[in-house]
C-alpha positions in Angstrom: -10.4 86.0 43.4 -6.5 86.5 43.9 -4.0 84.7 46.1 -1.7 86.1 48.2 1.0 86.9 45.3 -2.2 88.8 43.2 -2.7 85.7 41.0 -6.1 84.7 39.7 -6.7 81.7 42.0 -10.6 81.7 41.0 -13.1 83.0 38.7 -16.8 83.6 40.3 -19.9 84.9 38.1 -21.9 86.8 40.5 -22.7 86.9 44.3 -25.5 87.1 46.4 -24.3 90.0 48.1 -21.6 92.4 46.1 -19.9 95.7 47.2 -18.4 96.2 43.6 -19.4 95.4 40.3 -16.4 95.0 38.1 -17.0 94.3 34.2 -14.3 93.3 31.7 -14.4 91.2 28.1 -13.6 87.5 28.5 -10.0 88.5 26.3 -9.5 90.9 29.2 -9.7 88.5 32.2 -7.9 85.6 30.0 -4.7 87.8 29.5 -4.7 88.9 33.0 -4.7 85.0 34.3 -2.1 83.8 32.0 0.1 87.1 33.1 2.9 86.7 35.2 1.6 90.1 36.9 -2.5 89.5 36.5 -3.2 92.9 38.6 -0.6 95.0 36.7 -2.2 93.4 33.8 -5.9 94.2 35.1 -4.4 97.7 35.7 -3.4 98.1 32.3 -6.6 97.2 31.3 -8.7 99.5 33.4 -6.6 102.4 32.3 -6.9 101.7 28.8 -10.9 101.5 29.3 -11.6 98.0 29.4 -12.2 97.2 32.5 -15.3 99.4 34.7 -15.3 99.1 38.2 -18.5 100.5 39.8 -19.5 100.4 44.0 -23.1 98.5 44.8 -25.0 100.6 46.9 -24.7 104.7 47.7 -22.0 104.7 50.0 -19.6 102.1 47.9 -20.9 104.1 45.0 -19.6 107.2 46.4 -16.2 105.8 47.7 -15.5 104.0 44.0 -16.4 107.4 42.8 -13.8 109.6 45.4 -11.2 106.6 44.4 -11.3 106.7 40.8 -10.7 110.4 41.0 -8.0 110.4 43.2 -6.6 107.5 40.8 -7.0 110.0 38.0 -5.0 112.2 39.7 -2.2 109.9 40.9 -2.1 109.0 37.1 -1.8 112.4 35.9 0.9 113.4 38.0 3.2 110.4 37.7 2.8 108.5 41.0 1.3 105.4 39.6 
């Protein structure tokens, strides 16, 4: 979980009841807590393939799904 400034302020394993499933290496998390920007950091990460971010259920499946896209799109034309 992040703070109010996007740093790591915990580190769960699970939950009884997720919306997302994100899944990253133990290297990956590490660097992005010790970052000075963990979610640029975490960013970096996803884009570079190490870090999967999937929605629990049909409807969050289908709205991770629509927002990856439209991330792959951002990211091909230069907004983000």
């Amino acid at each position: 979980m992040t703070n109010g400034s996007a740093h790591v302020a915990e580190i769960e394993n699970g939950s009884v009841d997720p919306t997302l499933r994100v899944t990253t290496t133990a290297p990956v998390l590490c660097n992005a807590t010790a970052s000075e920007d963990p979610a640029g950091s975490m960013l970096d990460a996803y884009d570079r393939g190490d870090v999967d971010i999937e929605g629990v259920g049909i409807v969050r499946g289908a709205g991770v799904t629509v927002a990856k896209a439209a991330y792959g799109v951002g990211s091909a034309l230069g907004v983000w």
